[in-house]
Structures are given as C-alpha cells and as structure tokens.
Phi, psi and omega in degrees: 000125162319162189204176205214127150306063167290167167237147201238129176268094186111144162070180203316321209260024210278121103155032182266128159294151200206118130323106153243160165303171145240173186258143161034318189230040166097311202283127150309196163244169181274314128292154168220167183211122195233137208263134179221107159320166204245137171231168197208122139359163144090167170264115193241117153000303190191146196293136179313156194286162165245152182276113163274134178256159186226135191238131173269157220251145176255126185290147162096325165284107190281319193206107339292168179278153191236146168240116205249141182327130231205325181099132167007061195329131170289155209273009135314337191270000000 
C-alpha cells in the first residue's frame, strides 16, 4: 500500500511525522490509532501493556495532512 507523510499534533506523538497508508484511491483515513507502550523505572517481569491513541485527521489541511490528538482509547477497546 502506498503511505503519505503526515504530522501528529498533540499527545505521546506531538509534533512527529509518521507514514500512514491511504486506501486504494488515494484518501487518507479521517483517524488513526497508534499504539504506545508504557516506560517505567525499575526492574519489572514484563513491560507495561500499550495504550492505543487516537488522532484525528483536521479538515482543510493540505500540506502536510495534520492530524490532531483525540486522547486515549479506553483499553476495552
């Protein structure tokens, strides 16, 4: 799949560019959702689970498409 430069606005990924796909005819998704382990201190068993975040695509913007920070999935999801 072809993928695009974007920039992420807000939250763990804020002010980074990222490769998303687009789908079949070019288009972005209106969201994404990007999964970021937990970092912690100490010696632990096994590493915190990761928290998916979710960013949303900001209307009007063309170059680059920007996506803005949306907040946490609840971890049910």
């Amino acid at each position: 799949m072809p993928a695009v430069e974007v920039w992420l606005l807000g939250g763990p990924a804020d002010g980074r560019f990222t490769h998303i796909e687009v789908d079949d005819d070019g288009s972005l998704p209106q969201a994404i959702v990007l999964a970021q382990s937990g970092t912690y201190l100490g010696a632990r068993e096994h590493p915190s689970p990761p928290v998916q975040h979710r960013y949303l695509r900001r209307a009007g913007e063309v170059d680059p498409p920007t996506f803005q920070y949306d907040g946490p999935l609840p971890q049910d999801q």
